[in-house]
C-alpha positions as a Markdown table, in Angstrom:
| # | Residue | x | y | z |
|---|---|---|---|---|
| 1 | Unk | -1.9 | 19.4 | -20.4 |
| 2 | Unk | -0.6 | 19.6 | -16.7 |
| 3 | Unk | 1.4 | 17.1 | -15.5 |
| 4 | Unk | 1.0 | 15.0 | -12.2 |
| 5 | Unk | 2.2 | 16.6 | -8.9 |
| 6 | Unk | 2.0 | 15.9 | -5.2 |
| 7 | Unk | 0.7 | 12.8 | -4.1 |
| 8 | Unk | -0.6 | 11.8 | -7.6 |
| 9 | Unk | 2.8 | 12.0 | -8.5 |
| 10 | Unk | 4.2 | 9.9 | -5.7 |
| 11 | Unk | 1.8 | 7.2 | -6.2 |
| 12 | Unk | 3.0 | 7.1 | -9.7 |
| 13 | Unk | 6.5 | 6.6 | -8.9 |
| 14 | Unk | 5.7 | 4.2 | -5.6 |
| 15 | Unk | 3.7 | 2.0 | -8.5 |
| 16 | Unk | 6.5 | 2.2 | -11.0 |
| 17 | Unk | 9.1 | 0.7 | -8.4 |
| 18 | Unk | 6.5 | -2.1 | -7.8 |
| 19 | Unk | 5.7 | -2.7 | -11.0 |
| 20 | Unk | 9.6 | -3.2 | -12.1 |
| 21 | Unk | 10.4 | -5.2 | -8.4 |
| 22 | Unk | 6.6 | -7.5 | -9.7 |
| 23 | Unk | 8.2 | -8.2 | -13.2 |
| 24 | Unk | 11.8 | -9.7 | -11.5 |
| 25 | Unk | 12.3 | -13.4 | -13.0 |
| 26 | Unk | 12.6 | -14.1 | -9.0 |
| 27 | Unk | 8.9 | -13.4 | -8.4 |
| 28 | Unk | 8.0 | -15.8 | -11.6 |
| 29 | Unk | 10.7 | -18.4 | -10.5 |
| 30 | Unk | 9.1 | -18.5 | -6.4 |
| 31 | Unk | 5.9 | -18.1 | -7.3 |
| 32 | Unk | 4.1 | -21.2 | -5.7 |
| 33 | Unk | 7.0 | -21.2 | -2.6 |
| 34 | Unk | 6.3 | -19.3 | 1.0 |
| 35 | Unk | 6.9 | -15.8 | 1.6 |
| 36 | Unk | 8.4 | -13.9 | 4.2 |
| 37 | Unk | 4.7 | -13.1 | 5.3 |
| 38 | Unk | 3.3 | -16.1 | 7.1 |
| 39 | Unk | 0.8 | -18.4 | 5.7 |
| 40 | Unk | 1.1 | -16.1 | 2.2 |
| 41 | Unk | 3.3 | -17.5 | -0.9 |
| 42 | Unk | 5.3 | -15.2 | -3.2 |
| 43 | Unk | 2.6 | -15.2 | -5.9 |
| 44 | Unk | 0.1 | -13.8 | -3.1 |
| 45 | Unk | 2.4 | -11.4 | -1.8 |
| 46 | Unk | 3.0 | -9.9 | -4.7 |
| 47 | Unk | -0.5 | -10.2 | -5.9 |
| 48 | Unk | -1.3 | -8.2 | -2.9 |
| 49 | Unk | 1.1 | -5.9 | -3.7 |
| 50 | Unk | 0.0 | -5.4 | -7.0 |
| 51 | Unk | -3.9 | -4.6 | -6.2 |
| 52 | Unk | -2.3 | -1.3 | -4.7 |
| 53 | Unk | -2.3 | 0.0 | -8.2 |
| 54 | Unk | -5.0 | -1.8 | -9.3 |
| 55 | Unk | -7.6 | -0.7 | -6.5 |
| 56 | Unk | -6.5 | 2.8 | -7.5 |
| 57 | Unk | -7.2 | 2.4 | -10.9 |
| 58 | Unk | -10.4 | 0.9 | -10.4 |
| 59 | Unk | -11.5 | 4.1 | -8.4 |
| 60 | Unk | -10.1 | 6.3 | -10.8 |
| 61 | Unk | -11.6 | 5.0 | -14.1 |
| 62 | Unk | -14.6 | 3.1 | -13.0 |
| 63 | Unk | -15.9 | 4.7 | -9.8 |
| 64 | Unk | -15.1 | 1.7 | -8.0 |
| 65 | Unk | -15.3 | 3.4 | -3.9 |
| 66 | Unk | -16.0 | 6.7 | -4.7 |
| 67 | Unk | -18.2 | 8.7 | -2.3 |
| 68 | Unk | -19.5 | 11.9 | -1.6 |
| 69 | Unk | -19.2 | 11.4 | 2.8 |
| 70 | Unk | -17.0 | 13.6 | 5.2 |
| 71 | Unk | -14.2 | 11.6 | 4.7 |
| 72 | Unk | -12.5 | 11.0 | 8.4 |
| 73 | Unk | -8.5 | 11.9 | 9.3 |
| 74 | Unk | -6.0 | 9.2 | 7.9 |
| 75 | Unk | -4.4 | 8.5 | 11.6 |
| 76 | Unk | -8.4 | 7.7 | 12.5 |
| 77 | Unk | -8.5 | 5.8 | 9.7 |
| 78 | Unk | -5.8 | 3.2 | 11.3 |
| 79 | Unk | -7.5 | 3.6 | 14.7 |
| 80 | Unk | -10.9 | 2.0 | 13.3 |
| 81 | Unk | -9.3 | -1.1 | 10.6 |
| 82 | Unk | -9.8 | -3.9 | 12.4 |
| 83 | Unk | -6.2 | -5.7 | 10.7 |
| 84 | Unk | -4.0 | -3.0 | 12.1 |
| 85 | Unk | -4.3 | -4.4 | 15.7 |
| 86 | Unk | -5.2 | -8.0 | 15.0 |
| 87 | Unk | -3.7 | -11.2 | 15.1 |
| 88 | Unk | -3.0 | -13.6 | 12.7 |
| 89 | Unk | -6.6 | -15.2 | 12.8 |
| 90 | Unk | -8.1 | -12.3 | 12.8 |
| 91 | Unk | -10.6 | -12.8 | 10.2 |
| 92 | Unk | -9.9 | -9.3 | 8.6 |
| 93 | Unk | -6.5 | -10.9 | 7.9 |
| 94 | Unk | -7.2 | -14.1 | 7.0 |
| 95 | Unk | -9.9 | -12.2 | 4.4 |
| 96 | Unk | -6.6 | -10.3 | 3.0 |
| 97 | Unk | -4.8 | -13.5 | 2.7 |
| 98 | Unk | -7.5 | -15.9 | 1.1 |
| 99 | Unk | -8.3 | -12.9 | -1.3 |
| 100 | Unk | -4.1 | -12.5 | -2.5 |
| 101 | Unk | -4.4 | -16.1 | -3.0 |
| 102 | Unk | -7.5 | -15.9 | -4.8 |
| 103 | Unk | -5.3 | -13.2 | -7.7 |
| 104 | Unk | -2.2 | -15.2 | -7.1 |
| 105 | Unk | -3.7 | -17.9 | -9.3 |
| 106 | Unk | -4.1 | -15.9 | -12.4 |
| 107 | Unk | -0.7 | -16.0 | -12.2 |
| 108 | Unk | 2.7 | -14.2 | -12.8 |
| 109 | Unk | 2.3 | -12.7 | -16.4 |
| 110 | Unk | -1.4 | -11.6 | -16.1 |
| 111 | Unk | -0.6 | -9.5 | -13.0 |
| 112 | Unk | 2.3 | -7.5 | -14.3 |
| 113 | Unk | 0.1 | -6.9 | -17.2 |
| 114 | Unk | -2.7 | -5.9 | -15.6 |
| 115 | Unk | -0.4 | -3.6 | -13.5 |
| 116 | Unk | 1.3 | -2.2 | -16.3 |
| 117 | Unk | -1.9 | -1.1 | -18.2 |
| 118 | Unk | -3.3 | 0.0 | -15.0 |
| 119 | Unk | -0.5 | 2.3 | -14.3 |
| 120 | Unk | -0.8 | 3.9 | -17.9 |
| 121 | Unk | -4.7 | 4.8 | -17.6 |
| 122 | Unk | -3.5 | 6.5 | -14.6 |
| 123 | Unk | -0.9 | 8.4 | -15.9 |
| 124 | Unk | -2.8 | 9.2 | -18.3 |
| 125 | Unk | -5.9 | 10.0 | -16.0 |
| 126 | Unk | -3.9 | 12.0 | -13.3 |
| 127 | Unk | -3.1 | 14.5 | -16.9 |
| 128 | Unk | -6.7 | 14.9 | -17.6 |
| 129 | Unk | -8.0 | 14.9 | -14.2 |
| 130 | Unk | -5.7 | 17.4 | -11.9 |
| 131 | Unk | -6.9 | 19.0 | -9.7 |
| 132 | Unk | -10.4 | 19.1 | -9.9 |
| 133 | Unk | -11.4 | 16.1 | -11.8 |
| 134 | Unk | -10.4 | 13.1 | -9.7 |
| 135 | Unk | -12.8 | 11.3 | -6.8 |
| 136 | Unk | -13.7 | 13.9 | -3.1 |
| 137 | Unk | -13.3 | 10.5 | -1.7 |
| 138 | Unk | -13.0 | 7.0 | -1.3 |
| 139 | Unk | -14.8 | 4.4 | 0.9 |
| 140 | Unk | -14.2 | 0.5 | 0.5 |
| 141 | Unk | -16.7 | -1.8 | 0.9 |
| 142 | Unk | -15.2 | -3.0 | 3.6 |
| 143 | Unk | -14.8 | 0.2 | 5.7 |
| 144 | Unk | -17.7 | 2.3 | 7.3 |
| 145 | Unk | -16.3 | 5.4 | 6.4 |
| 146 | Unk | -14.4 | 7.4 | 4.0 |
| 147 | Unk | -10.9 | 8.6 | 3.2 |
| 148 | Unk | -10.1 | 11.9 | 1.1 |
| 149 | Unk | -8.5 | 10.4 | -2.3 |
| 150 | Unk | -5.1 | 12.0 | -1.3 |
| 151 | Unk | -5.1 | 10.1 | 2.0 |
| 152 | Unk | -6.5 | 7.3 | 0.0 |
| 153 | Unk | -3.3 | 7.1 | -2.5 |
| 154 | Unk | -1.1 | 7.8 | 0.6 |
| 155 | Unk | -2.1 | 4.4 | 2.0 |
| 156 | Unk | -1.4 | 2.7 | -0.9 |
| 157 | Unk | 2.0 | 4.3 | -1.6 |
| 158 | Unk | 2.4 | 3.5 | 2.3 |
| 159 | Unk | 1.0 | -0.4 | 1.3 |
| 160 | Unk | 3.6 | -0.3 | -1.5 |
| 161 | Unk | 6.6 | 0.5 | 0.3 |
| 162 | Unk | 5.9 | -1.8 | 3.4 |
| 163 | Unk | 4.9 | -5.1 | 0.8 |
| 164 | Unk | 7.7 | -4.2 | -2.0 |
| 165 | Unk | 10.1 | -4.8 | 1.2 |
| 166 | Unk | 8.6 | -7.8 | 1.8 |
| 167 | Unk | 8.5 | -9.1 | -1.2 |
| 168 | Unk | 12.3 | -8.4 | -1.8 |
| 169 | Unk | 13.1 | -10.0 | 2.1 |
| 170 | Unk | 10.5 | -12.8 | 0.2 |
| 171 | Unk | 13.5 | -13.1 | -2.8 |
| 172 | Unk | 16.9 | -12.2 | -0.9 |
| 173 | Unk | 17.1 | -9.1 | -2.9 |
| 174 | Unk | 17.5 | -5.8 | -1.9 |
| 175 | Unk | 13.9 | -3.8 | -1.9 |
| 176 | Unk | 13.2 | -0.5 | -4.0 |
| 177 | Unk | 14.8 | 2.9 | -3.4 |
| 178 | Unk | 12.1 | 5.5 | -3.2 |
| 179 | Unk | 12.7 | 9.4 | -3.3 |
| 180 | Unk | 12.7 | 11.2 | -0.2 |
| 181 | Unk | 9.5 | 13.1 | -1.8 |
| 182 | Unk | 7.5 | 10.0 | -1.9 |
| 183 | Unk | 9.1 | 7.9 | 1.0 |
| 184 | Unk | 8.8 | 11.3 | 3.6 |
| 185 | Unk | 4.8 | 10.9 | 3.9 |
| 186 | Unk | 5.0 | 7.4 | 4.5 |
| 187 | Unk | 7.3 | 7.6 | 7.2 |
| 188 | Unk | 5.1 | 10.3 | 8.6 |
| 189 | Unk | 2.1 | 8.4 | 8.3 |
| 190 | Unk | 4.1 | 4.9 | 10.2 |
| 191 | Unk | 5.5 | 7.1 | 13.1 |
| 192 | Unk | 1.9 | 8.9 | 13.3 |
| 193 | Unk | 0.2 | 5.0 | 13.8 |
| 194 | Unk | 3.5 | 4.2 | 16.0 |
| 195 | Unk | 2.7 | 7.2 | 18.4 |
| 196 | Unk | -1.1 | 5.7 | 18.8 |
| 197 | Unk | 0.1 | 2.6 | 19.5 |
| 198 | Unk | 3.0 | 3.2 | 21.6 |
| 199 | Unk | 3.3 | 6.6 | 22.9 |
| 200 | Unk | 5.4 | 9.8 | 22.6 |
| 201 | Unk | 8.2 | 8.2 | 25.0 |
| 202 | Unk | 8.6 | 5.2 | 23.4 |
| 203 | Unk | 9.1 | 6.2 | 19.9 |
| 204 | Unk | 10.9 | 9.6 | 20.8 |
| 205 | Unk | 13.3 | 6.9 | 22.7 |
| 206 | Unk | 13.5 | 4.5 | 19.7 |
| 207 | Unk | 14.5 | 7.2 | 17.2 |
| 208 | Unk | 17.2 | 8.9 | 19.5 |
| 209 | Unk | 18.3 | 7.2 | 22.1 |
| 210 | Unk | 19.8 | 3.4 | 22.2 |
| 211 | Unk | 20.3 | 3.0 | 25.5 |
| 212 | Unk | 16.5 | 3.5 | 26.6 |
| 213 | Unk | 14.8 | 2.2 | 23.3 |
| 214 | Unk | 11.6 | -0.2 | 23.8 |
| 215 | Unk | 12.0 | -3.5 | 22.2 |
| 216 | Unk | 9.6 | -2.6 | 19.0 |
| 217 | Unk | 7.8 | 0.6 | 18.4 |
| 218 | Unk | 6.2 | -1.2 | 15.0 |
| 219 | Unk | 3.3 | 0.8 | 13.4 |
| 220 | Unk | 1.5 | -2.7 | 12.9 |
């Protein structure tokens, strides 16, 4: 049987680190108190976090998304959601918030279980499936278009590494260390969205130069 590669592979590793960081007697202990993510507690937070793996699973072994479309380039993709550029009372973001809520009340143990298992069917999926076997695409119901499943899983590794850091700011713990391999696209992909938002100058000035950096070149 082959064995995962490429952005399979990452996503694999990205869900390990947030399965171990989800399963920290911290997260259990905070549970019900705020997190560093305003108007979210812990247990959404990480619930949030958690439905990284568990959307991907659900597209993977159920069919949950899939779809046959054009799928459109990932930067477009971060041009058209609504949350990227929207406030706090956006309703797209209060929808994200009610909804990690909603999961945050099945509580600690179910969702590191649920994770868990979710991450072995798609281990065990990725095996059976590369290359040729996993979904052309993925549209969620609430999108209008499509993403190809490798710019898919790179939005949830990208999801994983932005919420597993603010989980651990959430705990006063220091967040997961990802490998350059799986970290590199995701810091691709933020600068990418930065540049939309701010412009070649700004973020060429951020990354190099001190003296002449703008006050926040944030992807989001």
């Amino acid at each position: 049987m082959s064995t995962p590669t490429g952005v399979p592979a990452d996503f694999l590793l990205a869900g390990a680190s947030a399965l171990e960081l989800l399963g920290r007697v911290e997260v259990l202990n905070r549970w019900s108190q705020p997190s560093a993510l305003p108007e979210m507690s812990v247990g959404a937070l990480a619930a949030h976090l958690g439905s990284q793996v568990l959307t991907v699973h659900a597209a993977v072994t159920s069919g949950n998304g899939v779809s046959q479309e054009r799928p459109v380039p990932l930067l477009e993709h971060y041009q058209r959601v609504p949350w990227a550029r929207s406030g706090l009372d956006d309703p797209s973001n209060v929808t994200i918030r009610e909804g990690a809520e909603e999961s945050a009340r099945h509580g600690h143990d179910g969702l590191v279980r649920d994770v868990q298992l979710a991450l072995e069917d798609l281990r065990a999926a990725f095996t059976r499936s590369l290359p040729a076997g996993l979904p052309p695409a993925i549209r969620m119901p609430w999108w209008g278009w499509s993403l190809s499943f490798e710019d898919f899983l790179v939005t949830r590794v990208m999801e994983i590494v932005v919420h597993s850091d603010d989980l651990a700011v959430s705990l006063d713990i220091e967040p997961p260390t990802l490998p350059q391999t799986v970290l590199g696209p995701v810091l691709a992909l933020l600068v990418g969205v930065s540049l939309q938002r701010h412009g070649q100058a700004a973020v060429v000035r951020a990354l190099s130069r001190s003296e002449r950096a703008p006050a926040s070149i944030s992807a989001f």
